[in-house]
FIDOGU-645401 format. One line per field, with one value per residue: residue number from 1; y, x, z of N, C-alpha, C in turn. Coordinates in steps of 0.001 Angstrom, whole numbers. Layout:
# residues N
num <- (NUM|...)
nY <- (Y|...)
nX <- (X|...)
nZ <- (Z|...)
caY <- (Y|...)
caX <- (X|...)
caZ <- (Z|...)
cY <- (Y|...)
cX <- (X|...)
cZ <- (Z|...)
# end
This chain:
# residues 336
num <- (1|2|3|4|5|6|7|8|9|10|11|12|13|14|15|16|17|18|19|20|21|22|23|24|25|26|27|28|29|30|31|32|33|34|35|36|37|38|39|40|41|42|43|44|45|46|47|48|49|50|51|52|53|54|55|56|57|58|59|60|61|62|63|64|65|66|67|68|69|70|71|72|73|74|75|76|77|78|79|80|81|82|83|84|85|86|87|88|89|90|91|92|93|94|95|96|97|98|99|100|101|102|103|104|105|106|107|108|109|110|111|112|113|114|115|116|117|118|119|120|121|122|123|124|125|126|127|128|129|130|131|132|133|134|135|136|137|138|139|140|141|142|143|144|145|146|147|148|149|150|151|152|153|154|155|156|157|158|159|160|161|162|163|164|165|166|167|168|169|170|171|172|173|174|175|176|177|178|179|180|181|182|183|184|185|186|187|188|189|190|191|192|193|194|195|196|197|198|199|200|201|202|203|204|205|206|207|208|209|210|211|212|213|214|215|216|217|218|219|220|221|222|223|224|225|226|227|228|229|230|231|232|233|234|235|236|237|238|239|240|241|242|243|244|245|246|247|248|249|250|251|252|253|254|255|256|257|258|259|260|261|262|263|264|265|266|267|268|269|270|271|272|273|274|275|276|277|278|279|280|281|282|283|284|285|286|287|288|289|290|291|292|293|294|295|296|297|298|299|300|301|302|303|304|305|306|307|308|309|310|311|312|313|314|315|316|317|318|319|320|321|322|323|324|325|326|327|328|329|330|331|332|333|334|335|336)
nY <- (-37462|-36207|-34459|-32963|-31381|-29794|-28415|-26819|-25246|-23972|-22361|-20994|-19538|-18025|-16343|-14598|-14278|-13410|-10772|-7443|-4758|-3670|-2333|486|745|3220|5841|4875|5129|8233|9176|7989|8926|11552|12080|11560|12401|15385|14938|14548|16966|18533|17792|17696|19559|18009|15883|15678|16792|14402|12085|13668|13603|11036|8468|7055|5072|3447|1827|-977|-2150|-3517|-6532|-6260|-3689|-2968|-4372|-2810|-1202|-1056|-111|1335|3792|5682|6925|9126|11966|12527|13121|15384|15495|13101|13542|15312|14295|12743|13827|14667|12474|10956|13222|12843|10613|10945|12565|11051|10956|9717|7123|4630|4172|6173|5527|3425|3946|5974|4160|2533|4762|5639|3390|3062|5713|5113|2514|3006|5141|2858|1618|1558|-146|488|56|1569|760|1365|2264|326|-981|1439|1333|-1301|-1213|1279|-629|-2438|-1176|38|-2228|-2718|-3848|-1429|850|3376|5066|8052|9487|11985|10194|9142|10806|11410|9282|9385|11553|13275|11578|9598|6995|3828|3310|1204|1461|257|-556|-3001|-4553|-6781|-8650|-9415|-6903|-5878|-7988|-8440|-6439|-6387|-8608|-8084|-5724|-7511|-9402|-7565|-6723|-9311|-9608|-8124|-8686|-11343|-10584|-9225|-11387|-13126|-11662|-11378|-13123|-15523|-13987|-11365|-11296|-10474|-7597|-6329|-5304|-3889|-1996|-833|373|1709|3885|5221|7303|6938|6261|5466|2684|340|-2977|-5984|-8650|-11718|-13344|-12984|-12884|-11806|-10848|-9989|-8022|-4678|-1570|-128|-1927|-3294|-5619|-4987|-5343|-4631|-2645|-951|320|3254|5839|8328|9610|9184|10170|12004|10320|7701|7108|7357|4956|3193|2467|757|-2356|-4536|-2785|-2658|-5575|-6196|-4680|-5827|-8216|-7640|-6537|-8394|-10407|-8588|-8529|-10996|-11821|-10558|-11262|-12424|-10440|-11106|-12473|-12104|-9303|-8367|-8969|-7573|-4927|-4841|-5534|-3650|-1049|-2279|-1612|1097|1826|854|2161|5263|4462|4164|6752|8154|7573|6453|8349|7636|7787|6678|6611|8942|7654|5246|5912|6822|4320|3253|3780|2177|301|1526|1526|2589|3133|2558|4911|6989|6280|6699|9237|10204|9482|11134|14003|13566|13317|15843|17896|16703|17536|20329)
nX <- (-4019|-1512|-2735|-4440|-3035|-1611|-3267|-4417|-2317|-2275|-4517|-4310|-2046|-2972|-5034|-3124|-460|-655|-196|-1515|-3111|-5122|-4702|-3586|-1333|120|-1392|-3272|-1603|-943|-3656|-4552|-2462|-2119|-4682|-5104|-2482|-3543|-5524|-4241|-2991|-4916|-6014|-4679|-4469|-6711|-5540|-3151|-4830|-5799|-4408|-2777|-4119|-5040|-5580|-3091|-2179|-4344|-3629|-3768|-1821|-2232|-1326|-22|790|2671|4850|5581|6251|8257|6836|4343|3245|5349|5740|4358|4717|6420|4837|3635|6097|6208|3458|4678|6068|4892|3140|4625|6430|3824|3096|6064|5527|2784|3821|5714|8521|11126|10077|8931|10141|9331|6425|6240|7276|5339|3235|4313|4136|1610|536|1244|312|-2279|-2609|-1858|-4325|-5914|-5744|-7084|-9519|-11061|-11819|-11144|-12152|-11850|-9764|-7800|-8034|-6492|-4401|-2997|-3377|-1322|1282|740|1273|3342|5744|4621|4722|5012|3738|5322|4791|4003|5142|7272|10247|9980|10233|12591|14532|13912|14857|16921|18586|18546|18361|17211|13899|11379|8569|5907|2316|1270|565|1593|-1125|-1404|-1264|-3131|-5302|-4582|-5530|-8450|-9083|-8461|-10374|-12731|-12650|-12768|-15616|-16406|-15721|-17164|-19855|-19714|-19633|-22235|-23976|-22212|-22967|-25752|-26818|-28965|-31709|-30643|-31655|-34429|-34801|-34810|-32692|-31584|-33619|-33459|-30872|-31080|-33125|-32312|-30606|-27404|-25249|-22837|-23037|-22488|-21686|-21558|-19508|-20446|-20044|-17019|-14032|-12047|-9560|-9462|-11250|-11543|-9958|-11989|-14091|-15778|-16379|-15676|-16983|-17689|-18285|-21627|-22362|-20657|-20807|-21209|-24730|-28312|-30073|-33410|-34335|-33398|-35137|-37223|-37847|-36885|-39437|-40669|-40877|-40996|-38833|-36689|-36307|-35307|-33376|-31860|-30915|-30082|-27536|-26383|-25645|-24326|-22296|-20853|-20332|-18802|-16835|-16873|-16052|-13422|-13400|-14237|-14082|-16300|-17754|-16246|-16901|-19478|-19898|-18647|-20272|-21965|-21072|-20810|-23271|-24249|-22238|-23567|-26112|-25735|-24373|-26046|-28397|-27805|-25414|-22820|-19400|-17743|-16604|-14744|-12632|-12451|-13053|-10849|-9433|-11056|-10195|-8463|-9967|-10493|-10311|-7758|-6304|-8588|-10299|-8451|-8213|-11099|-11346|-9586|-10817|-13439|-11886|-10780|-12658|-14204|-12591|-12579|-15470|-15161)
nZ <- (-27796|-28039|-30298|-28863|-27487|-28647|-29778|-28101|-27019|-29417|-29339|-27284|-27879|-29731|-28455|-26989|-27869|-30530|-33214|-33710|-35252|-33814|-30979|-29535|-27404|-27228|-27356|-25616|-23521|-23295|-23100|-20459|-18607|-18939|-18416|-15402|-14724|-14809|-12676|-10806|-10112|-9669|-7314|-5324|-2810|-1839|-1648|349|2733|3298|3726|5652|8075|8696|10877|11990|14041|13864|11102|9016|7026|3477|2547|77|227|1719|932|-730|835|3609|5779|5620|7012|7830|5311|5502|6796|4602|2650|1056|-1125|-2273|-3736|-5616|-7086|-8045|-9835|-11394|-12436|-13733|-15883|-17133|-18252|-19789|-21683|-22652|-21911|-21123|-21298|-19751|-17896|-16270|-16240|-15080|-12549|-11996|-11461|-9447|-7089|-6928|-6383|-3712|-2865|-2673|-1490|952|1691|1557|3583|5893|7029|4800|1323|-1814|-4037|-7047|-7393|-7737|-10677|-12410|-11656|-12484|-14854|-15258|-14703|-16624|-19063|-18268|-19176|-21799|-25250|-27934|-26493|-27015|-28744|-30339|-28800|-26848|-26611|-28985|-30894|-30274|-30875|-33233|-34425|-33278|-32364|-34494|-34780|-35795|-36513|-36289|-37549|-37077|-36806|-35579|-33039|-29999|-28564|-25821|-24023|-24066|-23557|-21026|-19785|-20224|-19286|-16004|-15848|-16373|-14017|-12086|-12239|-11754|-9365|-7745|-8418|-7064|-4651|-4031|-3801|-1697|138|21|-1111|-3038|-2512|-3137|-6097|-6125|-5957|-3452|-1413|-3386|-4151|-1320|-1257|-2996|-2078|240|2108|2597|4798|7075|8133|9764|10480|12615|13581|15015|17696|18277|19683|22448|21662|19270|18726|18336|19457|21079|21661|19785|17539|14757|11373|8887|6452|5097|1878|1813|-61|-2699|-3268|-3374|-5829|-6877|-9014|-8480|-6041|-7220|-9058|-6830|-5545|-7117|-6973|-9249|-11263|-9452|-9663|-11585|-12449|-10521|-11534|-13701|-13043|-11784|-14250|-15798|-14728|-14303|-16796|-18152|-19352|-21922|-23188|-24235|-26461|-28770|-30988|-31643|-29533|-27525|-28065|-27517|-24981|-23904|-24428|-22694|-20465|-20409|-20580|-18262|-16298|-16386|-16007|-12806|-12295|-12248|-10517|-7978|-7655|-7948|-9352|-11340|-13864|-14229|-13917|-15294|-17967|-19300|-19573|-21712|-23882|-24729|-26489|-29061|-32490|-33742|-36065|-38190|-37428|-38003|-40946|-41601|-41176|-42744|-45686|-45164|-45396|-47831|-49185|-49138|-49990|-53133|-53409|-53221)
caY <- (-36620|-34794|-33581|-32339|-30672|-29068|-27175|-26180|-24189|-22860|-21870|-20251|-18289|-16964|-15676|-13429|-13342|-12994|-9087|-6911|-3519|-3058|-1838|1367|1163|4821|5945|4515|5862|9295|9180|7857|9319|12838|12338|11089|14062|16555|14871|14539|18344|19336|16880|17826|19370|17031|14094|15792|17327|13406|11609|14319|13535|9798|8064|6245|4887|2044|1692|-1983|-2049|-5019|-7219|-5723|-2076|-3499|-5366|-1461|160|-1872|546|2546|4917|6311|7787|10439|13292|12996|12844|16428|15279|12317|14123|16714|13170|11668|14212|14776|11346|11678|14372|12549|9075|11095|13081|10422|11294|8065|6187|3041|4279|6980|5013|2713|4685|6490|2759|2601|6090|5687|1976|3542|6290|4318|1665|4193|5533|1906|511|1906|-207|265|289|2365|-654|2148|2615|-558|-1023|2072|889|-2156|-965|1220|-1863|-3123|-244|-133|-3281|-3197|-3145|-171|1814|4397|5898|8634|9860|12368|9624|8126|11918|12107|8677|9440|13084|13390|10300|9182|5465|3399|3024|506|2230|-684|-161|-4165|-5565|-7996|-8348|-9392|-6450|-5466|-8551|-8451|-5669|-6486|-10274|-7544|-5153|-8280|-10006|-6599|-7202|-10586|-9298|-6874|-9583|-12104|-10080|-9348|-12947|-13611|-11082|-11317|-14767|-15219|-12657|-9979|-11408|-10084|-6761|-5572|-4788|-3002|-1110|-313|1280|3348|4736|5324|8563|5905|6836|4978|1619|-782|-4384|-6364|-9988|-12426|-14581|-12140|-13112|-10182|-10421|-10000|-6962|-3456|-914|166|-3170|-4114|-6790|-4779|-6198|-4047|-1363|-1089|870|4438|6555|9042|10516|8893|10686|11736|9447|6343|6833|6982|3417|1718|1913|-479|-4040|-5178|-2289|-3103|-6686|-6221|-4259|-6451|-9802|-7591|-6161|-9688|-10474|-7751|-8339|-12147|-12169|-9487|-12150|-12641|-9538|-11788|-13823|-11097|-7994|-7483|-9114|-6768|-3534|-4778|-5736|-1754|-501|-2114|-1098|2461|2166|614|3293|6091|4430|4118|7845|9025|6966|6460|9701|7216|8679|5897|6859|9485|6353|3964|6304|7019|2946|2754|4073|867|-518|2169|1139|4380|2882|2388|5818|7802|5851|7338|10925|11112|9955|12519|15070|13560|13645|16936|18172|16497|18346|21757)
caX <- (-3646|-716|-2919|-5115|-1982|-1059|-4164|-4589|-1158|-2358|-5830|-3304|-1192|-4153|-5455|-2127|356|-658|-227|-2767|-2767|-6769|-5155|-2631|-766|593|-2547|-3812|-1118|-806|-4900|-4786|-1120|-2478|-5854|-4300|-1594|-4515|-6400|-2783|-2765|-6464|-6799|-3363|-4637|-7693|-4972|-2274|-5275|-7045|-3510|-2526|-4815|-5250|-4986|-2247|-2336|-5122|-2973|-3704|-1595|-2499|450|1086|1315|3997|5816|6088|7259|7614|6469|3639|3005|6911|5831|3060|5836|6702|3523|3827|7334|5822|2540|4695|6786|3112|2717|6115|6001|3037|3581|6889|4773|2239|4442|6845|10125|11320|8183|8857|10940|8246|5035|6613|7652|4217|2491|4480|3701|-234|159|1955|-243|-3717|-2350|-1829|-5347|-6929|-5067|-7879|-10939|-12120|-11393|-11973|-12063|-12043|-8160|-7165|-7640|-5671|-2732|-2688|-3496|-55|1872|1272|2056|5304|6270|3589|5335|4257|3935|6456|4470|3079|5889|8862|11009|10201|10705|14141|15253|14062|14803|18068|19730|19035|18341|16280|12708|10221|6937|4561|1371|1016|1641|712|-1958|-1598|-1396|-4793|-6527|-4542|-6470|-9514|-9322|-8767|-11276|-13257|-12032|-13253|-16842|-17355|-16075|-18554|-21820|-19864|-19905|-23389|-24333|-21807|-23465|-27484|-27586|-30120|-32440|-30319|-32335|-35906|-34966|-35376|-31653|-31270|-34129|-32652|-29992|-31852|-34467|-31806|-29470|-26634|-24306|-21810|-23676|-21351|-21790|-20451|-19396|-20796|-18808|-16033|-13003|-11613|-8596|-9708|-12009|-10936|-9648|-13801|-14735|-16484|-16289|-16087|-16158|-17548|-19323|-22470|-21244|-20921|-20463|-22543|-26145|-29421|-30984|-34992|-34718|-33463|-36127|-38298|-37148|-37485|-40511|-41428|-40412|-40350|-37691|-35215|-35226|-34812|-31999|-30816|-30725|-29387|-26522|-25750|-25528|-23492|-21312|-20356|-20300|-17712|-15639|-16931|-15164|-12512|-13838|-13977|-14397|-17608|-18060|-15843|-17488|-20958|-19699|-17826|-21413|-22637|-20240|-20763|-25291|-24261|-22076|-24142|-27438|-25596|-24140|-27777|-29286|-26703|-24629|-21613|-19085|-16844|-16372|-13582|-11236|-12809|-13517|-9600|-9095|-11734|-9728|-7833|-10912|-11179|-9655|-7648|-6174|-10155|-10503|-7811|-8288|-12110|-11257|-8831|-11722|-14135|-11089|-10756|-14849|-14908|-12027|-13455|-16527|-14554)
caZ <- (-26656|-28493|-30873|-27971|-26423|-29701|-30100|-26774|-26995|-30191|-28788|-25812|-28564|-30488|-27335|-25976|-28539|-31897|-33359|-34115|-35234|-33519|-29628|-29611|-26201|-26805|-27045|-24013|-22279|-23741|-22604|-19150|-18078|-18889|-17578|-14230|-14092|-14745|-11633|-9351|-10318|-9407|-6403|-4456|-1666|-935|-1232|1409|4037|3542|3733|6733|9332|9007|12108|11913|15113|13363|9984|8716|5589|3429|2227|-1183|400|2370|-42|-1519|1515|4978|7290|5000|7918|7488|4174|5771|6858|3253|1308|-353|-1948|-2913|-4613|-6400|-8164|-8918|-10625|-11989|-13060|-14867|-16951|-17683|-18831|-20456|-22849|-23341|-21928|-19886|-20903|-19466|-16645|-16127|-16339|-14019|-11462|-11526|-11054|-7796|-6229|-7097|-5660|-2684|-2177|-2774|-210|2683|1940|1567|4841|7229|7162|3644|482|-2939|-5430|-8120|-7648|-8612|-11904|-13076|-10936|-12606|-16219|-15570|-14524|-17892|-20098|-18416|-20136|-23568|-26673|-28712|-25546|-26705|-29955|-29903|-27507|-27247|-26692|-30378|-31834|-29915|-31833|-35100|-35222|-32610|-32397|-35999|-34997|-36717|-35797|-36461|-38137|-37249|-35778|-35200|-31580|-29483|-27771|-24362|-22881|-24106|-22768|-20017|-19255|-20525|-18440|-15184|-15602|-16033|-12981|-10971|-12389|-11171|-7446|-7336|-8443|-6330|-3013|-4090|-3564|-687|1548|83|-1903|-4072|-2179|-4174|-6679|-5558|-6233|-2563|-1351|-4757|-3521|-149|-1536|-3762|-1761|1534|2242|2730|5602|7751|8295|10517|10871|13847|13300|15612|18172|18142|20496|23366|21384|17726|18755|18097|21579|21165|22098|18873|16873|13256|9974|7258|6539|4353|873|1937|-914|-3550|-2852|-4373|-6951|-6818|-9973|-7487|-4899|-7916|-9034|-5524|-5366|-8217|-7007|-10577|-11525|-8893|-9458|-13270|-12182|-9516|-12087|-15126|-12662|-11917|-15953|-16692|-14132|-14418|-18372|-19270|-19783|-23290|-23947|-24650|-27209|-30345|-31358|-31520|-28238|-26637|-28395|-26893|-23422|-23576|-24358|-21694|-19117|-20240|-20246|-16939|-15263|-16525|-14763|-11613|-11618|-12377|-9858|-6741|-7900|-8008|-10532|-11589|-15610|-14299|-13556|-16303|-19620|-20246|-20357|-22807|-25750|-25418|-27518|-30528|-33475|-33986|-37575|-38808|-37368|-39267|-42133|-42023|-41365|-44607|-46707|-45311|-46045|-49237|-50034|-48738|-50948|-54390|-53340|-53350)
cY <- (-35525|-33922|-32318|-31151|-29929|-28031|-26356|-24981|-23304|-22242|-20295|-18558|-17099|-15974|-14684|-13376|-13484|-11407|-8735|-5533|-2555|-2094|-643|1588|2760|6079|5844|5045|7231|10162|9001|8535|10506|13234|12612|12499|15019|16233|14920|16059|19029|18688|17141|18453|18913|15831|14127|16133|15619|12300|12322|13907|11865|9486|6938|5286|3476|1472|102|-2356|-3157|-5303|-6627|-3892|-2253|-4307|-3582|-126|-925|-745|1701|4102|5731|7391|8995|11897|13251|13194|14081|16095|14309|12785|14642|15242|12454|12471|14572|13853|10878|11939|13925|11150|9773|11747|12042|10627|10717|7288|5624|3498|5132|6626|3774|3440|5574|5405|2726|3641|5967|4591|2469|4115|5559|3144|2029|4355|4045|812|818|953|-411|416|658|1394|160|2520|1664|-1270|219|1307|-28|-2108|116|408|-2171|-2399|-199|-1086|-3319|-2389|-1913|1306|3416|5281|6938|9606|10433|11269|8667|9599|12078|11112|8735|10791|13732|12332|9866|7878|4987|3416|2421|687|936|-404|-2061|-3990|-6051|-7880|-8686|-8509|-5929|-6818|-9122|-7223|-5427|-7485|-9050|-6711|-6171|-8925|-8814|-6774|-8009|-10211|-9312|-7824|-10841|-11632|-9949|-10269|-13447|-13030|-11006|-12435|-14501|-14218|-11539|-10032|-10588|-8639|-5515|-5004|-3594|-1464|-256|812|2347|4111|5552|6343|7787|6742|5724|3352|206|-1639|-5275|-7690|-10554|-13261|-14181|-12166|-11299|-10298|-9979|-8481|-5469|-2750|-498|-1044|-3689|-4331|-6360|-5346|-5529|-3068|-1002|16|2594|5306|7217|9637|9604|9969|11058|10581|7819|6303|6576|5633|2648|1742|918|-1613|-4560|-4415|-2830|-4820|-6829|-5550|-4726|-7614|-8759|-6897|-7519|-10546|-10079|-8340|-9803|-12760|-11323|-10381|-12324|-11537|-10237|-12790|-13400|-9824|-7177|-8087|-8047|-5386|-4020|-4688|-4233|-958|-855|-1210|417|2471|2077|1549|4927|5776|4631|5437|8745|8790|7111|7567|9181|7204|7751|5916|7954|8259|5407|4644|6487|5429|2511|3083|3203|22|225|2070|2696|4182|3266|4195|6870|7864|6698|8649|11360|10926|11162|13390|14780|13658|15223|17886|17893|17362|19952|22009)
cX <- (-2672|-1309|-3859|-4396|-2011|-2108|-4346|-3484|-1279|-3170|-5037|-2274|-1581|-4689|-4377|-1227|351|-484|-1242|-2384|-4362|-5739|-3617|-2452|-344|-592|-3439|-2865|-805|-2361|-5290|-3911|-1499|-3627|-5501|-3304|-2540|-5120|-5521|-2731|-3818|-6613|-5260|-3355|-5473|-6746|-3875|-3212|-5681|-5694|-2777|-2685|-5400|-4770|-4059|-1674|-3356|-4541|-3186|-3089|-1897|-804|963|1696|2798|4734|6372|6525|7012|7102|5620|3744|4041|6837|5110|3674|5841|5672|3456|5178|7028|4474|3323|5658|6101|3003|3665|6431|4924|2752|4462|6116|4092|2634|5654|8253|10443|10764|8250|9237|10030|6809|5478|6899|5943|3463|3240|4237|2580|-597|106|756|-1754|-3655|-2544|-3441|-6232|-6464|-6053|-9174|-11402|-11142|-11755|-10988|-11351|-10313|-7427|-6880|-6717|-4236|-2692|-2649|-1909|770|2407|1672|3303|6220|5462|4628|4439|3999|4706|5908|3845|3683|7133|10285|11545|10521|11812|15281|15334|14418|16683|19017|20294|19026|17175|15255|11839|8700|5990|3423|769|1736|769|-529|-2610|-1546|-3271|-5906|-6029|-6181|-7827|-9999|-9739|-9660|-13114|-13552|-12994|-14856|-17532|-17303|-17233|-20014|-21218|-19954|-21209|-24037|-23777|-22866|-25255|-27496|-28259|-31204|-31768|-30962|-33783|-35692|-34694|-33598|-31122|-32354|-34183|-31733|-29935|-32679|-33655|-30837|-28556|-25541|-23907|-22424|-22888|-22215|-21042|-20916|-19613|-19960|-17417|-15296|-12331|-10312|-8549|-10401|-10975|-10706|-11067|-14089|-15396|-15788|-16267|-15839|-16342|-18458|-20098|-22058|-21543|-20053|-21651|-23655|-27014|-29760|-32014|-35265|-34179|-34357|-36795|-38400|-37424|-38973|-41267|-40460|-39612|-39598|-36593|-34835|-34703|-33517|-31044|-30136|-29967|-27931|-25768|-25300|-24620|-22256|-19963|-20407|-19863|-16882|-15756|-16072|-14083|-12519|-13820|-14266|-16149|-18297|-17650|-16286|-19019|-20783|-19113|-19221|-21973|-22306|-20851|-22278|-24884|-23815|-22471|-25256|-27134|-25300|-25580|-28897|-28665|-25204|-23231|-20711|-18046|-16206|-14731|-12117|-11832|-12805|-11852|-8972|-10153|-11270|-8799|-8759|-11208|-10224|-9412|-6762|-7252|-10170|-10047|-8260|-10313|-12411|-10636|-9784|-12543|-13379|-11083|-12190|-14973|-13911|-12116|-14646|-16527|-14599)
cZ <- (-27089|-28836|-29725|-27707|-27063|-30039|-29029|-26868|-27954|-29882|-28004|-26747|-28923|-29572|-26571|-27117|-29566|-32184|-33862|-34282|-34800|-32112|-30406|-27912|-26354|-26776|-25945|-23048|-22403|-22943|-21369|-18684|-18171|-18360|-16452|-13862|-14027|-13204|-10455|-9053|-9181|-7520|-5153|-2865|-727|-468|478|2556|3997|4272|5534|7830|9527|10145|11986|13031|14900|11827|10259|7798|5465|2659|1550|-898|1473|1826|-871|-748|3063|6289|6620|5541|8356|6405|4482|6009|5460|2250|349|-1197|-2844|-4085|-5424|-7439|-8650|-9412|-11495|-13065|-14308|-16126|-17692|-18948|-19851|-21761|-23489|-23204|-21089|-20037|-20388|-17995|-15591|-15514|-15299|-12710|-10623|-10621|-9641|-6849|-6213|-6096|-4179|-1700|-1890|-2124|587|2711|2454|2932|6447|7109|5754|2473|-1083|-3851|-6570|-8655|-8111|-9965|-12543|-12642|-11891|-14443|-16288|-15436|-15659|-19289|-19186|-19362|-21223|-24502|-27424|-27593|-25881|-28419|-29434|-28509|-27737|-27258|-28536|-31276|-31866|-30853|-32511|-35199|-34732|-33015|-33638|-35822|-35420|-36152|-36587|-36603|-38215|-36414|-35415|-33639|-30653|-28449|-26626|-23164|-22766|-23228|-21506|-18829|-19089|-19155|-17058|-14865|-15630|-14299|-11830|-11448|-11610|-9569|-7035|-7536|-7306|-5083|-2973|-4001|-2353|140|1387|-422|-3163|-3812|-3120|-5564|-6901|-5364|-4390|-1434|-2371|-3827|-2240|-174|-2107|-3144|45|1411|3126|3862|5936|8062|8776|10765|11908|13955|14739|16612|18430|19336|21414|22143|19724|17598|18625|19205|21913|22074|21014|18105|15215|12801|9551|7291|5379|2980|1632|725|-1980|-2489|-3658|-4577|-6566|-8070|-9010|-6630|-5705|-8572|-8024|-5149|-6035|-8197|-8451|-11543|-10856|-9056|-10975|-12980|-11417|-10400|-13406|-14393|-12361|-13002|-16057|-16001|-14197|-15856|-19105|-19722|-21135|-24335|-24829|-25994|-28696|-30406|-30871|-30233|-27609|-26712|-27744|-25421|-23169|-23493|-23078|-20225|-18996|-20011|-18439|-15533|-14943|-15572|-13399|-11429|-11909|-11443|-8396|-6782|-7739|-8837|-10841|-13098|-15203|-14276|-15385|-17954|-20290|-20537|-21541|-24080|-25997|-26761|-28885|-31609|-34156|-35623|-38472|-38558|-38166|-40642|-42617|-42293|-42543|-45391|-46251|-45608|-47448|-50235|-50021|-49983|-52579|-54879|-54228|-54604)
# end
C-alpha cells in the first residue's frame, strides 16, 4: 500500500512539477497579451455601444461575476474608463512592464467585462478560456522573459537574473487540462440535449443546412413564479451564431457526411485529454483542434481561431526552433 502511495505522488509530480524547457510562458504572454490589446483597441466601440444599451433591467449575473463586483450593473456608467484600462493593461502585460501586476489586473477587467456581457441569457463560451489562461500567467514562473521588466533588472538595476529557459510545467497543463475540460462540455451538452440521436448525423445536419436565428425553447411545467414578466417559461436558446456556408448546405445533404462528422466531433471532443499524456500526443490533439476549427469556420462561418490560435504557441518548442534557424544561418553562411 505504501509503495502504492509512493508512486502515485510520483506519477502526480511527473505530471505538474517537473521542469521543462519545451513551454515558454513569456512567449505565450507576449503572444496573447498583444493579440488581445490589438482586439481591445479595434473592438472599443462595438464593446461600449453592445455594453451601452443592455437591458439591465433583466441582468442575471452568475456567481463568479459577482464575487468580482457585487452589483455588476454599477459598472455600465463607467465602461469607457474601464475599456481604456483593458487596454492600458494590456499593453502593460504584453510589453512587460508590471507583468504580473499587469497580466493580472487585465484577467480581472476581461473577467469583469465578459461577465456583464454573459449575465443576459446566454453565453459566449469562447471568452472563457482566455480569462483563465491569463489567471495563470499571472502566477507562471518564467512569465517575465521576454519582457521590459527582465531588461530593466539586468540592464538598470544590475540584479542578478536567472538565464534558464527550464520551468515547470503546470502552468502549461494547467492549460492544456482546461482547454480540454471546454471540449468535453461542448460533446457533453451534445448528448445532454440529443443523446445518442446526435449520433445519426441528422441534428448535425440541421444546423448545417438552416439560416440559424433566435430559436427559443420553453421548459415544460414551468411555475407562475419561475417564468419571466413575458409569461414564458425560457430556458435556452438553440446556438445562434455565424452563417452556413453553400459548402454546409452542401454537406447536409449526405446523411453519411453529417454523421461521420457528428461521431468524429464527439471523438475529438472527449479525447483531448490525451493531450496530456506526451508530446506527441499533444502535437496531434493541437492538429486536430486546428483541422477541426477550420472545418467549422468554413462550414458554419464560426470564427473561433481569433481567441484559440494565440494559446497555441504555448505548444511550439521555441528552443528546437531557434536552435533550427541558427543552423540554416549557419548552412547558408558556409554556402557563401
Amino acid at each position: 500500500m505504501r509503495a502504492m502511495v509512493s508512486n502515485v505522488v510520483k506519477a502526480w509530480e511527473r505530471m505538474w512539477f517537473v521542469e521543462s524547457d519545451a513551454f515558454h510562458y513569456g512567449v505565450l504572454r507576449l503572444g496573447l497579451l498583444g493579440w488581445f490589446c490589438y482586439q481591445e483597441c479595434t473592438s472599443t466601440d462595438r464593446i461600449l455601444r453592445k455594453i451601452g444599451n443592455l437591458p439591465l433591467d433583466l441582468i442575471t449575473p452568475s456567481f463568479a461575476t459577482s464575487l468580482l463586483w457585487p452589483a455588476p450593473a454599477q459598472v455600465v456608467p463607467y465602461i469607457a474608463y474601464i475599456q481604456a484600462a483593458s487596454i492600458m493593461t494590456a499593453g502593460l502585460a504584453a510589453l512587460g512592464l508590471f507583468t504580473r501586476t499587469a497580466t493580472a489586473s487585465y484577467a480581472y477587467l476581461f473577467l469583469l467585462k465578459n461577465g456583464l456581457l454573459n449575465s443576459f441569457g446566454s453565453f459566449n463560451h469562447a471568452t472563457s478560456l482566455p480569462a483563465v489562461v491569463f489567471v495563470i500567467l499571472a502566477v507562471a514562473p518564467g512569465v517575465k522573459r521576454l519582457s521590459l521588466d527582465s531588461l530593466i533588472d539586468t540592464h538598470i538595476r544590475r540584479r542578478p537574473v536567472m538565464h534558464t529557459t527550464a520551468n515547470p510545467i503546470w502552468p502549461a497543463r494547467a492549460i492544456i487540462l482546461f482547454l480540454a475540460l471546454i471540449y468535453a462540455a461542448a460533446g457533453l451538452s451534445k448528448l445532454r440535449h440529443s443523446g445518442v440521436a446526435w449520433m445519426n448525423g441528422k441534428p448535425l445536419a440541421f444546423s448545417l443546412s438552416e439560416q440559424r436565428g433566435a430559436y427559443f425553447t420553453v421548459r415544460p411545467g414551468t411555475r407562475d413564479d419561475e417564468k419571466w414578466r413575458d409569461g414564458i417559461g425560457l430556458e435556452a436558446f438553440v446556438y445562434d451564431g455565424g452563417r452556413n456556408t453553400t459548402l454546409a448546405r452542401g454537406v447536409a445533404r449526405y446523411t453519411w457526411l453529417t454523421a461521420a462528422g457528428a461521431v468524429s466531433t464527439i471523438v475529438f471532443e472527449f479525447t483531448f485529454f490525451i493531450a496530456l499524456v506526451s508530446r506527441r500526443w499533444m502535437y496531434a490533439c493541437f492538429l486536430a483542434a486546428a483541422i477541426w476549427h477550420v472545418t467549422v469556420g468554413m462550414t458554419m462561418g464560426l470564427n473561433f481561431l481569433g481567441v484559440y490560435w494565440p494559446i497555441w504557441l504555448l505548444v511550439v518548442n521555441w528552443d528546437a526552433v531557434a536552435v533550427r534557424f541558427r543552423s540554416c544561418q549557419a548552412g547558408k553562411s558556409l554556402l557563401q
